[in-house]
Structures are given as C-alpha cells and as structure tokens.
C-alpha positions as CSV (number, residue, x, y, z in Angstrom):
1,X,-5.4,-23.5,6.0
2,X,-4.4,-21.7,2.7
3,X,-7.3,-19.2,2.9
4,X,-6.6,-18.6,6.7
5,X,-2.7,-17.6,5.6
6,X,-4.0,-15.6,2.9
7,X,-6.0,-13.4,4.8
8,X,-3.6,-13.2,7.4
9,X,-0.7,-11.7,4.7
10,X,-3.2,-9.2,3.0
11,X,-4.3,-7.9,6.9
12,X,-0.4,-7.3,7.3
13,X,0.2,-5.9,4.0
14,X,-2.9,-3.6,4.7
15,X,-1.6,-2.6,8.3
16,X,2.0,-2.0,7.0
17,X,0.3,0.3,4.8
18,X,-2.3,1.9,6.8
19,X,0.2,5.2,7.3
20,X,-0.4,6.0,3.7
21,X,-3.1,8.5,3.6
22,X,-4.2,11.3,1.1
23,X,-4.6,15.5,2.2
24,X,-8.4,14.2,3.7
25,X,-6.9,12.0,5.4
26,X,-8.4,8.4,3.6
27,X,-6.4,5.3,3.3
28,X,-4.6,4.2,0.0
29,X,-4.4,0.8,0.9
30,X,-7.8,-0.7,1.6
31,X,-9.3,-4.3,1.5
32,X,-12.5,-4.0,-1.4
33,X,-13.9,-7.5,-1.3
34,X,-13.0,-11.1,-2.9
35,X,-12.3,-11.7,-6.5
36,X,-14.5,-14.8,-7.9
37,X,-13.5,-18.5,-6.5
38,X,-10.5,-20.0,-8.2
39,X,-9.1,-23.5,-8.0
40,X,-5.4,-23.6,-7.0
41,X,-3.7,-27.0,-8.2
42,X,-1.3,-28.5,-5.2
43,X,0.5,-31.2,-4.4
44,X,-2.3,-32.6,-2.7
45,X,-4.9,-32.1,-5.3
46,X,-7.2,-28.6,-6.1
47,X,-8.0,-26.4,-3.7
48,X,-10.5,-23.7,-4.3
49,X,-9.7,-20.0,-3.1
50,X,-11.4,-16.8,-2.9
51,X,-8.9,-14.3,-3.2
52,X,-9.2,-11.2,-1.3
53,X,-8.9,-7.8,-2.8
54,X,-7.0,-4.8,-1.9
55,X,-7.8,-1.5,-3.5
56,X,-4.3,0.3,-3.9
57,X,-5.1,4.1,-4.9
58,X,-1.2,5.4,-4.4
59,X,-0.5,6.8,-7.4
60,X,1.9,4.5,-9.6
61,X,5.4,6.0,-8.9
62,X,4.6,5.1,-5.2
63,X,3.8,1.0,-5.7
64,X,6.8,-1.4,-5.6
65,X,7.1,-3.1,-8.6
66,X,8.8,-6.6,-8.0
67,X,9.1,-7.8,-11.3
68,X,8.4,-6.5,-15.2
69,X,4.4,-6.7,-14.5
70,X,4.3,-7.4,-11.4
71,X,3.5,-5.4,-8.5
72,X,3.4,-6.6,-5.2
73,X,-0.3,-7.2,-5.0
74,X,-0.4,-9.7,-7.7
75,X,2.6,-11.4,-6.9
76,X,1.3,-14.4,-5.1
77,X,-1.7,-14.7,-7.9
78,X,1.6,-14.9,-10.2
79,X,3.4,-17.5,-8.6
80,X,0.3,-20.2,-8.4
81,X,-0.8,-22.3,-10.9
82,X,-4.6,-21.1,-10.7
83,X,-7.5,-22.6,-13.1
C-alpha cells in the first residue's frame, strides 16, 4: 500500500511537471529508475521501500525549495525514519 501511494505522488508530481521542457523540446522532470531498497520503520513494524527516482534537470533557481536543504523531491525521504 505504501509503495502503491508512492508511485502514485511521483506520477503526479511528474505530470504536473511535464510542461517544463528545454529549446529541443525534452522533459525536465523525468522518472530515472529506483534508488536501492530501504526499510521504513512504522507503527506497525518495518516496511521495506524502493524509492523511485525522478531526474530534475531545471536549473536550480527554477526548483522549489521547501526547507533549508530541502527540495521538494527529497522531502518525503526527509520526513521518514528510513534505515
């Protein structure tokens, strides 16, 4: 269920984003794969994740930054506890 909601947010974040293009006309915001399994600890006990990546080539004025550090594709990597 927690992979399954994941995917689902980074398709949206990608799709919100697929608009963003450079002059030959190539997508900034592009999925690029899965980092290496990670366990998430839970109320309900570990749960392992593989978290998808997202290859963000707008240059760095352009990427919302939601906190000192972090930008809004590691945010939810940020606010986990991950092994």
């Amino acid at each position: 269920m927690l992979a399954t909601a994941i995917e689902s947010e980074v398709s949206d974040w990608i799709e919100k984003h697929s608009h963003i293009v450079d002059d030959k006309g190539h997508r900034q915001v592009v999925r690029n794969g899965y980092l290496p399994e990670r366990t998430i600890v839970t109320g309900v006990g570990d749960v392992p994740v593989e978290q998808p990546r997202v290859h963000d080539r707008r240059p760095e004025g352009q990427k919302k930054v939601i906190n000192r550090g972090v930008n809004e594709l590691n945010f939810v990597e940020k606010c986990v506890i991950i092994r």
